[in-house]
C-alpha positions as CSV (number, residue, x, y, z in Angstrom):
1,X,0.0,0.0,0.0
2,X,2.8,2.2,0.9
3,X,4.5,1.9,-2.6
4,X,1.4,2.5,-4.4
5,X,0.8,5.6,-2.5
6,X,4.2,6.7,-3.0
7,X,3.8,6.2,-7.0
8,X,0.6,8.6,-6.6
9,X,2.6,10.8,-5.0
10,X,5.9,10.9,-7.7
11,X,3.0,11.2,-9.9
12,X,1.3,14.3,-9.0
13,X,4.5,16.0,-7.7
14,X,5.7,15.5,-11.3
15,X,2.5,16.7,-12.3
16,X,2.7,20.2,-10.1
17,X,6.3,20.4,-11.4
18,X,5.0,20.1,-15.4
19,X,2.7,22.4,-14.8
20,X,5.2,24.7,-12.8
21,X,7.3,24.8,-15.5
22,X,4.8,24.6,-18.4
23,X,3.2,28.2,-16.4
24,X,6.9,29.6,-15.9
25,X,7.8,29.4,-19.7
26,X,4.4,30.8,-20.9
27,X,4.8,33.6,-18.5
28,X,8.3,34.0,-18.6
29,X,9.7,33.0,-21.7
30,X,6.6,33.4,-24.3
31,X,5.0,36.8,-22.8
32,X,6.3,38.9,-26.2
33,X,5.4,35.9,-28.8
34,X,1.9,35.7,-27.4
35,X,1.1,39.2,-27.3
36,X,2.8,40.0,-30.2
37,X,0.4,36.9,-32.2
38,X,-2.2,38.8,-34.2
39,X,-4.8,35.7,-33.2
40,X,-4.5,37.4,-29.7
41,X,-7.6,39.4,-29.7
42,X,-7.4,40.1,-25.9
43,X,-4.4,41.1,-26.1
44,X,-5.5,43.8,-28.9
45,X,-8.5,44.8,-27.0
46,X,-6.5,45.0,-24.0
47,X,-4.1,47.6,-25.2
48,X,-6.9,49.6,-25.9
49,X,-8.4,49.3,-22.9
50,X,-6.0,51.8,-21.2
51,X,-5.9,55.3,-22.0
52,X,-3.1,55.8,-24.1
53,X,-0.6,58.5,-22.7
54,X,-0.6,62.0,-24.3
55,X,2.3,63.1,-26.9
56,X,3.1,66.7,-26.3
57,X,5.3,69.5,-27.8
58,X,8.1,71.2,-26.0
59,X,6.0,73.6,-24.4
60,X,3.2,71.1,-23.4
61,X,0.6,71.8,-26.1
62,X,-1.4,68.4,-26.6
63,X,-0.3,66.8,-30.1
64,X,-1.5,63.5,-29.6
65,X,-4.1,62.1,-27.5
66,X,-6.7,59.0,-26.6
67,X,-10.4,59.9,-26.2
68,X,-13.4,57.8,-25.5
69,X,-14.4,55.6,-28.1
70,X,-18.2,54.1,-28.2
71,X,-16.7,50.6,-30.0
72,X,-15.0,47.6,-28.3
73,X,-11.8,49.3,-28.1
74,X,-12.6,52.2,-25.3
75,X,-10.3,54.9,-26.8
76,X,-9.8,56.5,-30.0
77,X,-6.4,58.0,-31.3
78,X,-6.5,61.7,-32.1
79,X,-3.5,63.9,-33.7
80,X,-4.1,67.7,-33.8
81,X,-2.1,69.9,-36.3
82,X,-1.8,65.9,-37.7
83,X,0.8,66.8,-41.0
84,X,2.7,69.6,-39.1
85,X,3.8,66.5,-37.1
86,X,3.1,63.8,-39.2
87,X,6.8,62.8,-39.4
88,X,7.2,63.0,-35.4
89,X,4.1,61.1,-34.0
90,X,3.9,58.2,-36.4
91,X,0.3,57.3,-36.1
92,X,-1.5,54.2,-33.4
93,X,-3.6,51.9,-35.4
94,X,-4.6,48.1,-34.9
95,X,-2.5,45.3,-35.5
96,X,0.2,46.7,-37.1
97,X,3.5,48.2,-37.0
98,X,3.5,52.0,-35.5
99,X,6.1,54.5,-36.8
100,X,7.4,57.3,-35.1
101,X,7.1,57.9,-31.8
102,X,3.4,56.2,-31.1
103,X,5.8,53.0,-32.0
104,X,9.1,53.7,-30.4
105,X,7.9,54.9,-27.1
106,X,4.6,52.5,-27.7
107,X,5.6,51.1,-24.3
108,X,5.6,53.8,-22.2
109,X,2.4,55.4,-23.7
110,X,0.4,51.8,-23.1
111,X,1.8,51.7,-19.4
112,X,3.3,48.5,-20.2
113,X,7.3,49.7,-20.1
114,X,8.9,48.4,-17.0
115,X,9.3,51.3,-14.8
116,X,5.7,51.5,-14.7
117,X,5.0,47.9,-13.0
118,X,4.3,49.1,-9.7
119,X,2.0,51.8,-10.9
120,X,0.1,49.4,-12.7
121,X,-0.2,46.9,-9.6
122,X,-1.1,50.0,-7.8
123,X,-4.1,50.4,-10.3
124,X,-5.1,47.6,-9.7
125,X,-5.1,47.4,-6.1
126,X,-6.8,51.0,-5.9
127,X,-9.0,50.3,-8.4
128,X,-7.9,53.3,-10.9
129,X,-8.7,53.2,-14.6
130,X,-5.2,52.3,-16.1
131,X,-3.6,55.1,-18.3
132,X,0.0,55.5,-19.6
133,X,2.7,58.0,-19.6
134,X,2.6,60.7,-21.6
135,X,5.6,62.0,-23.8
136,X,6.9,65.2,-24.4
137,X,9.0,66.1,-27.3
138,X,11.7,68.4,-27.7
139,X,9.6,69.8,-31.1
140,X,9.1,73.4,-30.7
141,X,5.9,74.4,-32.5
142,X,7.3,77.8,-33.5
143,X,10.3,76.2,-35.4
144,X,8.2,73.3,-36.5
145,X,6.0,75.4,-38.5
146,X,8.5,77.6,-39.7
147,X,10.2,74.4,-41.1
148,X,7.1,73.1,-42.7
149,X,5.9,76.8,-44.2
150,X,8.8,77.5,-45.0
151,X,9.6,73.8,-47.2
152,X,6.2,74.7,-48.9
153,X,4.8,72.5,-52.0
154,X,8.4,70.9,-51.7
155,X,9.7,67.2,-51.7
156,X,12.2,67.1,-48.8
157,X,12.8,67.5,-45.0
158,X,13.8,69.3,-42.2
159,X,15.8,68.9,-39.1
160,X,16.4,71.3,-36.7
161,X,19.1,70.4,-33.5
162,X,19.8,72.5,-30.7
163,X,23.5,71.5,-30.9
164,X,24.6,72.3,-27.3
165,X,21.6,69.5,-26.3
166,X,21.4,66.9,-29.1
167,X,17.6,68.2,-28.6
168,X,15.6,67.9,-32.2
169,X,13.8,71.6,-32.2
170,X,12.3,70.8,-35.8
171,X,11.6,68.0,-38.3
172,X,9.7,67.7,-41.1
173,X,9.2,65.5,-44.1
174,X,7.1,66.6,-46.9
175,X,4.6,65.1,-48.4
176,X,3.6,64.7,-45.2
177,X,0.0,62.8,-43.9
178,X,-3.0,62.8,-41.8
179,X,-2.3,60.2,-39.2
180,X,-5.7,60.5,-37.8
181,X,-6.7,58.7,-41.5
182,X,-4.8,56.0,-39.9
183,X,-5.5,55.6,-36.4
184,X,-8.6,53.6,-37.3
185,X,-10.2,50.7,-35.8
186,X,-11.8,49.7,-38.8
187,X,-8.5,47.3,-40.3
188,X,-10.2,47.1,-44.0
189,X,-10.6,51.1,-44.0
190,X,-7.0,51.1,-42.3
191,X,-5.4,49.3,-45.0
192,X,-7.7,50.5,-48.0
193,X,-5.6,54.5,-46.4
194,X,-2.1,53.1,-46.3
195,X,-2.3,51.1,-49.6
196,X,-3.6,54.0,-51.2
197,X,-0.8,56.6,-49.6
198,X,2.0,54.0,-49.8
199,X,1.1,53.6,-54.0
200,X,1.4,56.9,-54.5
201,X,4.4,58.1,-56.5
202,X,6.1,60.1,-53.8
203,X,5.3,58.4,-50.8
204,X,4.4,60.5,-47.5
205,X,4.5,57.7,-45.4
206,X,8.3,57.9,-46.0
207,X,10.1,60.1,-43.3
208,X,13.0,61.3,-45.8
209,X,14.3,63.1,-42.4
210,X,15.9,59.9,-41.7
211,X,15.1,57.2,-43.3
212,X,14.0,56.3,-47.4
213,X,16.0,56.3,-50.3
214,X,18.5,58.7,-48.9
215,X,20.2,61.8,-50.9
216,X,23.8,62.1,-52.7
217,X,24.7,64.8,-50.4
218,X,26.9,67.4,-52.9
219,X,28.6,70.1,-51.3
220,X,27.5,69.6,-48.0
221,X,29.9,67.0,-47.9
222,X,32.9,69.0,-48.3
223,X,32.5,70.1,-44.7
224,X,33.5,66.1,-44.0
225,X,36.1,66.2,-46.3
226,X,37.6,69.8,-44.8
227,X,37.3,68.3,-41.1
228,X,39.1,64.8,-42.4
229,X,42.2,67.2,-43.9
230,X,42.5,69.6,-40.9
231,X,42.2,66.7,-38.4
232,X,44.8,65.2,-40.3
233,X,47.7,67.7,-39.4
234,X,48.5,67.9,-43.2
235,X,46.6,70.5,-44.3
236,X,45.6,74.1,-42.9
237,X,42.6,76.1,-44.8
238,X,45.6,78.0,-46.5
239,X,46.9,74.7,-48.1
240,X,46.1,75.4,-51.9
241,X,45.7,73.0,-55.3
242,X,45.9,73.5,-59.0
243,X,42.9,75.5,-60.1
244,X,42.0,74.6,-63.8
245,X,37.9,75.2,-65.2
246,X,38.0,71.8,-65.9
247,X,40.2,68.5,-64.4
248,X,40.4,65.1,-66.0
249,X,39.5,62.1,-63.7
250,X,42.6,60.1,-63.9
251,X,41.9,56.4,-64.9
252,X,39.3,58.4,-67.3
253,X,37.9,60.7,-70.0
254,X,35.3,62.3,-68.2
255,X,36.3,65.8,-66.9
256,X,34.9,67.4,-63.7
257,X,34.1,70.8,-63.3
258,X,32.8,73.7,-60.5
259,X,29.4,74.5,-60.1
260,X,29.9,77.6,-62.0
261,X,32.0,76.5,-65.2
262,X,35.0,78.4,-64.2
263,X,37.5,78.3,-62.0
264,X,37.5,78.4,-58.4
265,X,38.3,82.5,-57.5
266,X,41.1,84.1,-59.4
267,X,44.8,82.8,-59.3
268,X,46.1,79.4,-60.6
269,X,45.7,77.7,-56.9
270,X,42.6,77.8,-54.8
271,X,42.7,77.0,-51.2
272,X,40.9,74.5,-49.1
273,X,38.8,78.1,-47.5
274,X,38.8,79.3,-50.7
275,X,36.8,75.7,-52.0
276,X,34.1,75.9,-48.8
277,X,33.5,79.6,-49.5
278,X,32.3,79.2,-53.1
279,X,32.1,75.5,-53.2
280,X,34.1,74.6,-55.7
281,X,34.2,71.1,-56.6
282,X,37.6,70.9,-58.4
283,X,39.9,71.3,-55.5
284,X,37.8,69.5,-53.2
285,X,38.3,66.7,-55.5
286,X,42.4,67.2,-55.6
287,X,41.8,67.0,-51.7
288,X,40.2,63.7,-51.8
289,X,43.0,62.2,-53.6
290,X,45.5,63.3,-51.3
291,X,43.5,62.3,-48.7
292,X,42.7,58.8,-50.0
293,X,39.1,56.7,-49.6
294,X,40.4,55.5,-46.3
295,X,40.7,58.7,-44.3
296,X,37.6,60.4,-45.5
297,X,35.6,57.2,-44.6
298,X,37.4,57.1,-41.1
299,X,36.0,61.2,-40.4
300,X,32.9,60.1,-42.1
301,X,32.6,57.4,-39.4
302,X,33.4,59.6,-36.5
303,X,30.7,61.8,-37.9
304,X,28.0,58.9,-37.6
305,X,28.2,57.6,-41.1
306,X,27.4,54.2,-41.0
307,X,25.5,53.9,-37.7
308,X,22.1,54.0,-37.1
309,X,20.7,56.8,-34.6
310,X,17.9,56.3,-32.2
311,X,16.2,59.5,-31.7
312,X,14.3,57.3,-30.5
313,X,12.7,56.1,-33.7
314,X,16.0,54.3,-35.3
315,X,17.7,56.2,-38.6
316,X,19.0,54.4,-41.8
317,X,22.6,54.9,-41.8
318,X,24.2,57.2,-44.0
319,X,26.9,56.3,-46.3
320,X,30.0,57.2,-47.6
321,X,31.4,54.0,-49.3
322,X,34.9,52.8,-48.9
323,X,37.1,50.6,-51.4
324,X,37.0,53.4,-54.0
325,X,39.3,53.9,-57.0
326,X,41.0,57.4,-57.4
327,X,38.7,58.9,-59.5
328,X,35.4,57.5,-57.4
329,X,37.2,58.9,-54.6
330,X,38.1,62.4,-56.5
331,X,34.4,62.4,-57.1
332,X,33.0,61.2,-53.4
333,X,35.1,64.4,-52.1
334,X,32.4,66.9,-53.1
335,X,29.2,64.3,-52.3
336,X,28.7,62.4,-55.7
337,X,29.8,59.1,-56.5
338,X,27.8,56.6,-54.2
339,X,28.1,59.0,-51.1
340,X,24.0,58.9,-49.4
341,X,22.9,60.5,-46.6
342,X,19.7,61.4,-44.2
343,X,19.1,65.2,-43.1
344,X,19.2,63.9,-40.0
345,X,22.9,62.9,-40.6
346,X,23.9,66.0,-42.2
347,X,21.9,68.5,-39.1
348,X,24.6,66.0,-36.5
349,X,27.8,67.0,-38.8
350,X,27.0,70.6,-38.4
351,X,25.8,70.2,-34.9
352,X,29.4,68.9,-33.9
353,X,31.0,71.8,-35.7
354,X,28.8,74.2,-33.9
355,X,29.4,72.7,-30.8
356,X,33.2,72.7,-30.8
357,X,33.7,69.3,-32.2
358,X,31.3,67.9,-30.3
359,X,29.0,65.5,-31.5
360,X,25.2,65.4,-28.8
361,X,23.0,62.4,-29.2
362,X,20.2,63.9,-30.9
363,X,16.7,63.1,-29.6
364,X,13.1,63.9,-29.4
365,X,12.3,63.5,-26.0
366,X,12.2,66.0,-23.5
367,X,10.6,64.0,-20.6
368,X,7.9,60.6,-20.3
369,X,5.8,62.0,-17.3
370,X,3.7,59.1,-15.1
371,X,-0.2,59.7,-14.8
372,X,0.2,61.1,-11.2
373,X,2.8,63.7,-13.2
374,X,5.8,62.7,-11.9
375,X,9.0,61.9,-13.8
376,X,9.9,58.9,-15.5
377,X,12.5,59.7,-17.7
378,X,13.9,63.2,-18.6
379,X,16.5,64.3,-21.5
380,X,20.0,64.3,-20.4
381,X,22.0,65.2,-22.9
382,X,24.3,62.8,-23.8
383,X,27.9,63.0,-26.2
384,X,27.7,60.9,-29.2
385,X,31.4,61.4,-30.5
386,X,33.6,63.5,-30.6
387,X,34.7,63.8,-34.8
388,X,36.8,66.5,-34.5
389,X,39.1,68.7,-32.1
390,X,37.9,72.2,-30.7
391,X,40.5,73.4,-33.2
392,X,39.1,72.2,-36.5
393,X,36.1,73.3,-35.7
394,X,36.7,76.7,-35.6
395,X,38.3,76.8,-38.3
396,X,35.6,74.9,-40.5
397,X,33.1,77.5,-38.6
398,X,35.1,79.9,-40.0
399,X,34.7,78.4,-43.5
400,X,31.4,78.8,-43.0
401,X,31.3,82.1,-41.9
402,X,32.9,83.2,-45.3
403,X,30.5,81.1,-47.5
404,X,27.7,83.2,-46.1
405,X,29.0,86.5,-45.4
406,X,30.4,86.8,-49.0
407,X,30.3,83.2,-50.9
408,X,28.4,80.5,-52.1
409,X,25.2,80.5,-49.1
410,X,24.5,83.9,-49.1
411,X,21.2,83.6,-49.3
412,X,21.1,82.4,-45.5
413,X,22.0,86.0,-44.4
414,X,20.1,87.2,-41.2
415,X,20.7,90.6,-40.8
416,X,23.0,91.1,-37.4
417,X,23.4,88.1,-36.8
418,X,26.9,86.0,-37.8
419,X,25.9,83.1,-39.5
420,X,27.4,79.7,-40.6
421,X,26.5,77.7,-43.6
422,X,27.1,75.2,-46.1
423,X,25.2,75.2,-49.5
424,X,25.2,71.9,-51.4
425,X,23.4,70.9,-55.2
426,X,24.5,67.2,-56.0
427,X,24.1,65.4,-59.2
428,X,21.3,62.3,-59.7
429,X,21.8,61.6,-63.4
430,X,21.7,63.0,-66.9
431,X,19.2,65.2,-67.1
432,X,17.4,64.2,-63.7
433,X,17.0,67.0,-61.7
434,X,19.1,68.2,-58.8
435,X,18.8,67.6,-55.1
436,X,19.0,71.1,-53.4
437,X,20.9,71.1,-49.9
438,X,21.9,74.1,-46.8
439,X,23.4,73.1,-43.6
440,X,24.2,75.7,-41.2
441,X,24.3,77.2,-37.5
442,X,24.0,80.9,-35.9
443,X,24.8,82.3,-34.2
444,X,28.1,81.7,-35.5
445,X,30.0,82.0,-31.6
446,X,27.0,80.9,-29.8
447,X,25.2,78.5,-31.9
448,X,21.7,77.8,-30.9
449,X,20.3,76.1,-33.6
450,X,22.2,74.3,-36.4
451,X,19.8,73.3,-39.4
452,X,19.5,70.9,-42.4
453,X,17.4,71.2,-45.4
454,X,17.1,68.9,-48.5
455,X,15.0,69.8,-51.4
456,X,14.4,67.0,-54.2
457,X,13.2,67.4,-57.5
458,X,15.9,70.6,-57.8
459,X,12.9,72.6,-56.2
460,X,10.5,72.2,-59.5
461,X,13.1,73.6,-61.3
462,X,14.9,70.8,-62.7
463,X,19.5,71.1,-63.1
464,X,18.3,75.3,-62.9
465,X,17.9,75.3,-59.0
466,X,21.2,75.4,-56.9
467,X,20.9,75.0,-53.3
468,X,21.9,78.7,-52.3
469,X,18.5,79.9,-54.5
470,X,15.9,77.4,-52.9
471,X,17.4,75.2,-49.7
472,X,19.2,78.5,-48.1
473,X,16.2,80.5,-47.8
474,X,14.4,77.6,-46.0
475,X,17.2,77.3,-43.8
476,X,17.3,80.7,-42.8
477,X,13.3,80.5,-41.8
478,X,14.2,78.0,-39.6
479,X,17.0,79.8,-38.2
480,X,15.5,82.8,-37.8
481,X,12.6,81.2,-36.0
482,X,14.9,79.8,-33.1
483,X,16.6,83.7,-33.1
484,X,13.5,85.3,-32.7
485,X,12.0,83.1,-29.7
């Protein structure tokens, strides 16, 4: 009888310790698969059942928000001013993958990230309706708008950096979208909108601020190229090359020329200032060959080239490609060959310069706050590299300085104030239209904002835009806005 009892016994204590373990691994180990299957419809109607946190702007104004719903789902996602910050708040739909910051910080606005555990056991305790944290950006509305007025009709993007901060002031991609057509609970009407947006030619669901295709960057590039030489010890902005209207790529018969046909200032040698100032391609190119592929990738690297940033949404790397011949390299000096980059990428290389060679992790959070208003997570800024010495940036500032007082941005004047900036129009192809850059930062010795602007499609005017005519202008909105707060 004993033994018999004993079996029972193995028996069921093997049976607890299945189960045990059977429970642990569903709980423990299978939590994300399970919630994440789409055949989980509590799930789904769970994470509606909480009040989805707020997304507001830097100065607290409500951009995003969760109100009652009369369906199964409790709340309803609604996005005011929804294409100013299209590009910024992503949309929160059913079922499917959020951009943006609804989907990056999806967590924390749920109330499911794990510093808000206790909070929800406390809910639950008390009784309370669940709800989650709300974010708040770093986006300044004034500079925000000023971006998107100020890119118009255009194809392109904005991004705006406070470069002392890494704080994102401004970003913009145009076309942009209503997310609120979106943030539907009806998934046939949900899909019927983003098949329709996503087949259209230019697609707004892209975020060209940092992600998409990407852009051959032109001139804006040479700033790289300046930083690689000066860092270098090789080369001051005095050091001078052969200055011919035209220059043979070796290895070659095509011929390379500046943006103006002619040659880069007077005299037969043009200095590396000289080059910045009016943006000459021809020296710049007789730089990168006595620079080599190698160290031009290595400053493009420190730069950020190559990774991608989490601001929080994660960037698509830009690219400057290595294992270049002379004459790819020559032409990868001023931003052609296969050089690609984000706005995003191009704001951070001017951020650095503004900010003494210092490089801030860029982000758009200022703070997550907890229901009861409290403080979850707040920005500190953070260093992301450090590309360049305190010394080379002054004297690429000063570069800068130069192409705007009297040079090649001029259109980016404010009127006293110093500014710095970089005009850039790259090449896409015979006959394709240009792609219309300004990067830039004022003021000059006390930078508050630095700014990048890309404008596809050459503006609507084809290879007869340049970037001083169409991109500078928008950049010095968007500057001016930050000045004038």
């Amino acid at each position: 009888m004993s033994k018999q009892l004993r079996r029972v016994s193995i028996v069921v204590l093997m049976m607890f310790v299945a189960l045990f373990v059977s429970s642990s691994i569903i709980q423990v180990f299978s939590t994300d698969t399970l919630k994440s299957d789409s055949r989980n419809v509590r799930t789904l109607y769970d994470s509606y059942s909480a009040q989805r946190g707020e997304i507001l702007d830097a100065n607290g104004k409500v951009i995003a928000q969760s109100v009652p719903s009369k369906d199964v789902y409790k709340f309803q996602r609604v996005y005011a001013d929804p294409k100013l910050y299209s590009a910024v708040t992503g949309y929160f739909t059913i079922n499917q993958a959020n951009p943006g910051i609804e989907g990056s910080l999806g967590d924390y606005l749920s109330g499911t990230a794990n510093e808000q555990f206790f909070d929800n056991l406390n809910n639950i305790v008390t009784g309370k309706t669940p709800k989650g944290a709300s974010v708040q950006l770093t986006i300044d509305r004034a500079v925000q708008k000023a971006a998107y007025d100020a890119l118009g009709d255009n194809r392109g993007a904005v991004v705006a950096i406070d470069p002392k901060t890494g704080a994102i002031l401004a970003m913009v991609s145009k076309p942009a979208y209503d997310p609120n057509q979106l943030a539907v609970h009806d998934t046939s009407k949900f899909f019927a909108t983003y098949n329709a947006l996503s087949g259209q030619k230019y697609s707004p669901l892209v975020n060209r601020a940092i992600a998409g295709d990407l852009y051959h960057p032109g001139s804006v590039f040479k700033l790289v190229v300046a930083s690689a030489a000066l860092e270098s010890g090789k080369y001051t902005p005095e050091s001078s090359f052969l200055n011919p209207a035209r220059l043979q790529l070796p290895e070659s018969t095509s011929f390379i020329q500046n943006a103006g046909g002619g040659t880069c200032g007077a005299g037969a040698k043009a200095t590396i200032a000289t080059a910045i100032k009016l943006s000459c391609n021809i020296p710049m190119a007789q730089l990168g060959a006595a620079l080599g592929n190698q160290a031009i990738a290595d400053q493009a690297a420190k730069f950020g080239f190559g990774q991608s940033v989490q601001i929080p949404m994660k960037s698509t790397p830009s690219i400057y490609p290595t294992g270049l011949d002379a004459p790819q390299t020559m032409l990868s000096a001023f931003g052609q060959s296969d050089d690609r980059v984000t706005p995003l990428q191009i704001a951070m290389d001017s951020a650095a310069i503004a900010n003494g060679g210092v490089e801030m992790q860029p982000t758009l959070v200022q703070k997550i706050i907890a229901p009861d208003l409290s403080t979850i997570k707040s920005l500190t800024p953070t260093v992301f590299s450090t590309p360049i010495s305190a010394d080379t940036a002054a004297k690429v500032r000063d570069m800068m300085i130069s192409s705007v007082a009297g040079g090649a941005a001029s259109n980016a004047t404010i009127d006293g104030v110093e500014v710095a900036g970089k005009t850039g129009t790259a090449e896409n192809g015979p006959g394709d239209p240009y792609t219309l850059w300004f990067t830039g930062f004022a003021p000059a010795n006390d930078p508050k904002v630095a700014v990048a602007v890309v404008v596809e499609n050459g503006g609507g005017l084809g290879q007869d835009a340049f970037g001083n005519l169409v991109a500078a202008p928008i950049g010095k909105k968007v500057l001016e806005a930050v000045l004038n707060k």
